[in-house]
Structure formats: C-alpha cells, structure tokens
KOLBA-886147 format. One record per residue: residue in three letters; x, y, z of N, C-alpha, C, O in turn. Coordinates in pm, whole numbers, padded with zeros to 5 digits, always signed. Example, Ala and Ser with C-alpha at 12.3 -4.5 7.8 and 13.67 -1.06 7.14 Angstrom:
<rs>
ALA+01319-00569+00780+01230-00450+00780+01320-00330+00780+01424-00332+00846SER+01285-00225+00708+01367-00106+00714+01290+00003+00787+01341+00114+00804
</rs>
This chain:
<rs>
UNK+03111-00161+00501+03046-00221+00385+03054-00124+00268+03052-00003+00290UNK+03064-00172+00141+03087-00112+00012+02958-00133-00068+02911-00244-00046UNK+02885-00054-00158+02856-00043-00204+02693+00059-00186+02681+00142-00096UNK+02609+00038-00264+02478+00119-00247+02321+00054-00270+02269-00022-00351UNK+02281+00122-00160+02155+00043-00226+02046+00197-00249+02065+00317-00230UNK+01918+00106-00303+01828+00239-00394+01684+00231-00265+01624+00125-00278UNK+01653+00279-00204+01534+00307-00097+01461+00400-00147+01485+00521-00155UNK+01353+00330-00186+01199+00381-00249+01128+00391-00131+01130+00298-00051UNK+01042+00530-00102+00957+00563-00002+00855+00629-00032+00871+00694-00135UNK+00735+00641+00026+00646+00732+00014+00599+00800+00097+00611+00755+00211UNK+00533+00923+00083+00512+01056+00171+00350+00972+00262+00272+00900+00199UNK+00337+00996+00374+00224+00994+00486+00179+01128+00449+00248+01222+00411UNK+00046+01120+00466-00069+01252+00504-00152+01215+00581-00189+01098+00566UNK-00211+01288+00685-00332+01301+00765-00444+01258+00688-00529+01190+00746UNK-00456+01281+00589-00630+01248+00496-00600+01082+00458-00700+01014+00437UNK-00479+01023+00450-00471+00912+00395-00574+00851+00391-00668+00919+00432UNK-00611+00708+00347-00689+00613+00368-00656+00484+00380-00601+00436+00281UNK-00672+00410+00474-00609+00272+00474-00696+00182+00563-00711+00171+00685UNK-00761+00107+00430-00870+00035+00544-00858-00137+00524-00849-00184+00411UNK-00860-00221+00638-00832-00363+00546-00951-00490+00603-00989-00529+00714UNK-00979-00521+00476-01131-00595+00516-01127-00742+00479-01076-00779+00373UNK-01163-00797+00536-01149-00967+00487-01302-01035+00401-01418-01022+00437UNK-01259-01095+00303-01331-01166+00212-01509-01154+00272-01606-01095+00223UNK-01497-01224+00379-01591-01247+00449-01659-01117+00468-01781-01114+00449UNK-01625-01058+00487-01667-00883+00564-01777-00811+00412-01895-00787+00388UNK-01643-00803+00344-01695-00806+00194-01799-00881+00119-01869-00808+00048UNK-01825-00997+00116-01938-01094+00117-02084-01045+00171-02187-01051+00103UNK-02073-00988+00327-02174-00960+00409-02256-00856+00311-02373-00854+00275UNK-02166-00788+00288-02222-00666+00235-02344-00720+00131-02326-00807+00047UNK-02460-00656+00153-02579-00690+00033-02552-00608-00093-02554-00674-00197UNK-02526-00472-00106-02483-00433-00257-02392-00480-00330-02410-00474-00451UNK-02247-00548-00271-02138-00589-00320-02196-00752-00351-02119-00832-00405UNK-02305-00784-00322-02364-00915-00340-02403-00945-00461-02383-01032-00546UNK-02464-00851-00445-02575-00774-00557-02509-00774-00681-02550-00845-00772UNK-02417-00705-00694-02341-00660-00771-02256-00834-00845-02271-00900-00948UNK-02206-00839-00774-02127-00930-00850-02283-01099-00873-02273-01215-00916UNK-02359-01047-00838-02456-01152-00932-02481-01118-00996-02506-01195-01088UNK-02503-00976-01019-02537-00922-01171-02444-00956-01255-02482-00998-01364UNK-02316-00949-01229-02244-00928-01335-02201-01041-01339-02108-01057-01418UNK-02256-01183-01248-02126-01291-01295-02243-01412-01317-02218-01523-01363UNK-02365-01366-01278-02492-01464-01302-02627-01369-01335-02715-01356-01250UNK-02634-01310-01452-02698-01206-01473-02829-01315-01581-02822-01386-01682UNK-02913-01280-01506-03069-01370-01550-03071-01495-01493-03125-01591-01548UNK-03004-01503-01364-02982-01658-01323-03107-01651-01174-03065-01553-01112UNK-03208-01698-01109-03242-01685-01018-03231-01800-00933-03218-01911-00983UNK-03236-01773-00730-03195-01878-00672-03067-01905-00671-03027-02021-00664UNK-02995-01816-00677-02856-01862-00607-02768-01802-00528-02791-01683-00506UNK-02653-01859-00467-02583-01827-00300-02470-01795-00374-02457-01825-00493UNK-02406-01748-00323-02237-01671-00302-02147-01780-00204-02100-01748-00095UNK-02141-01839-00233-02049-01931-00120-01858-01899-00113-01792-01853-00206UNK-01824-01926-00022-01697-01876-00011-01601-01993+00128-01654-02031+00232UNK-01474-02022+00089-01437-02113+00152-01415-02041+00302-01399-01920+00319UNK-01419-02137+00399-01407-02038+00507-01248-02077+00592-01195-02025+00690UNK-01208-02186+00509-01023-02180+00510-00958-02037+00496-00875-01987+00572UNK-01008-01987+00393-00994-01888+00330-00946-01755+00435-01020-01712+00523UNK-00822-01708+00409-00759-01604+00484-00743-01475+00407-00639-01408+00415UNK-00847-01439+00330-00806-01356+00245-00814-01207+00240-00933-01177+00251UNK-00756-01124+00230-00780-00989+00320-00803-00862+00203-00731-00884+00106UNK-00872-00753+00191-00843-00678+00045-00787-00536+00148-00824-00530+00266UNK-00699-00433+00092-00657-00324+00170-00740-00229+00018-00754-00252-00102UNK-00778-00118+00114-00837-00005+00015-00727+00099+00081-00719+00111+00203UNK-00639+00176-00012-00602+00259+00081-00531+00342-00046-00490+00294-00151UNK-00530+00517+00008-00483+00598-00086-00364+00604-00191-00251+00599-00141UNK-00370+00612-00298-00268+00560-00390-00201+00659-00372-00254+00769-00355UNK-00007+00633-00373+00056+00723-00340+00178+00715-00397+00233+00605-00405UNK+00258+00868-00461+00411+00825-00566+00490+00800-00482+00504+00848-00370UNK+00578+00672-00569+00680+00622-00469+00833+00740-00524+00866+00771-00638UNK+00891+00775-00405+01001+00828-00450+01122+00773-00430+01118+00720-00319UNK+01232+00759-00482+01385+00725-00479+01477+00777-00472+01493+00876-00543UNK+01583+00732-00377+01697+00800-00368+01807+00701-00336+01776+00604-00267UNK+01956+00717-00385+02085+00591-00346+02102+00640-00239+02092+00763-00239UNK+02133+00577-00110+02227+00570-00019+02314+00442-00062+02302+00348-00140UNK+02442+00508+00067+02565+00406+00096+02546+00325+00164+02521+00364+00277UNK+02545+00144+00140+02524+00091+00261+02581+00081+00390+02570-00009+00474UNK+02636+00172+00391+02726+00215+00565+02590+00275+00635+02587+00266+00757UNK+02473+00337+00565+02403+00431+00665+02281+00343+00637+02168+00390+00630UNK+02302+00253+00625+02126+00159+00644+02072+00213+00763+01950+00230+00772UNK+02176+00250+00886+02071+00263+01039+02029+00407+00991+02050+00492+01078UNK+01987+00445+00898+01974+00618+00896+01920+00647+00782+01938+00762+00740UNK+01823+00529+00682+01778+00558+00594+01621+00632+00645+01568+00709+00564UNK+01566+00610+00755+01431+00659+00702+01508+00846+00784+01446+00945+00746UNK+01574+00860+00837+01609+01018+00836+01676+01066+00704+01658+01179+00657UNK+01737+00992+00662+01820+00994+00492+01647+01024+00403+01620+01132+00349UNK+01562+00917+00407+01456+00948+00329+01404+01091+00357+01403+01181+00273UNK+01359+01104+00496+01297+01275+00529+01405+01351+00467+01361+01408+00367UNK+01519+01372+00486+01613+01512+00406+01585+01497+00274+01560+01602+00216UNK+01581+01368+00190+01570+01371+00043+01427+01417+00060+01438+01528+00007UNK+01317+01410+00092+01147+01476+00080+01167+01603+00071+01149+01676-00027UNK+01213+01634+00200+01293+01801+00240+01319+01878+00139+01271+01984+00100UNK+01397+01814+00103+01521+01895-00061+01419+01891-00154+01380+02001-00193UNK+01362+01788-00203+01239+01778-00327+01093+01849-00256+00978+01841-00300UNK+01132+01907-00156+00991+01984-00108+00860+01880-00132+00761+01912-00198UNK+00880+01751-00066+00743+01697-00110+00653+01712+00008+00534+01692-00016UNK+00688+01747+00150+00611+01762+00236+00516+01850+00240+00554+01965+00260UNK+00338+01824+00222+00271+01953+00212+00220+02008+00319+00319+02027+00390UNK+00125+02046+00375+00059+02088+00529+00011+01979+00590+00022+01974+00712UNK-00032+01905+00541-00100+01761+00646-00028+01659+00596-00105+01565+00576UNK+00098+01629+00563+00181+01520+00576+00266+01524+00723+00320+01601+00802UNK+00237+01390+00699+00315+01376+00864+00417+01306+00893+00438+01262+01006UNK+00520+01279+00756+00635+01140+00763+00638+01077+00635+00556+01118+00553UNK+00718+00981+00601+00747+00875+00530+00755+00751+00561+00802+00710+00668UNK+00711+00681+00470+00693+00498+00477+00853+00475+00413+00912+00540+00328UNK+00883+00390+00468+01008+00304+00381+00927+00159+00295+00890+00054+00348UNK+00918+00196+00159+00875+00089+00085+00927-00048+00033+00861-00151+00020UNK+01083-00027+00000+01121-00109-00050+01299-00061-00078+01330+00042-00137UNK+01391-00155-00026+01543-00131+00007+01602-00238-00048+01585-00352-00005UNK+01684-00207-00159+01702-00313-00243+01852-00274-00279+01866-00152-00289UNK+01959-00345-00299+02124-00352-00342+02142-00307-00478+02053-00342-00555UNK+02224-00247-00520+02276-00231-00633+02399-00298-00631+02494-00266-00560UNK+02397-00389-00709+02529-00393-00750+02617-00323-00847+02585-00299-00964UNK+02739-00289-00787+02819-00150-00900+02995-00268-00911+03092-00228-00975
</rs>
C-alpha cells in the first residue's frame, strides 16, 4: 500500500482520571440537584427534576490530555501504537508515572 496516514495519540499516566457516570447517577446526587435549580428555576418553589428514563446518556470526567502527531507509511498500520511509543521516546514525553499511549485517531492523507 502507498501512501500515509497522520496517527494522533496521547500519553497514559498513573494519576489519570477517568470516571463515567450516567444521567441518572448524576440526577441522584442532591448538590448537583440543587444546583441546577438554582440556576435554571431560581425563586421557583415545589418542583422535580424529571428525566426520561429511555434515556442512555452517559457523561465521562476524565484528565485532559495533549494530543500528539506523527506520519506513518501505510505499510506499518500493524506497528503504529510501537511507531507511536518511539515517536514519545524521541520527543521525551514519557515522565515517571506514565505508563503507555492511547491511539486516538488514524486518519489518510491523501498525497
């Protein structure tokens, strides 16, 4: 195969954060209740929070992190996330409690 594509990744750490909570979960909560009656019915008394329970809706909280880039050839797709670690390597982004790279997003160039 001919040509290149651009593989955006980001660095893993031990401290990360990645937590994922559904609508519902969020709802339960009495301060987050609280909160958004203040601010979305503020002097209103007697009223519910209702929420569809079709509803599949999920929120992720998790540590914001730089995405980095590098071209490979698409001959070595089977060898991009070791291709990603040598490019971290070389740019020294690995610090003491990183533990790897995510593959984010692998996309074609056309040339």
């Amino acid at each position: 195969m001919e040509g290149k594509i651009l593989v955006t990744y980001k660095i893993l750490c031990k401290s990360d954060f990645n937590l994922e909570i559904t609508l519902e979960q969020l709802l339960s909560n009495e301060k987050v209740l609280k909160a958004i009656k203040g601010e979305f019915a503020k002097g209103i008394r007697n009223i519910t929070v209702n929420m569809n329970k079709n509803s599949d809706c999920n929120l992720k909280i998790e540590t914001q992190k730089e995405l980095y880039q590098f071209e490979a050839r698409k001959d070595d797709f089977a060898d991009l996330v070791s291709l990603a670690e040598e490019d971290a390597n070389s740019r020294k982004l690995f610090k003491k409690d990183c533990i790897g790279i995510e593959l984010v997003d692998i996309e074609t160039i056309n040339t």
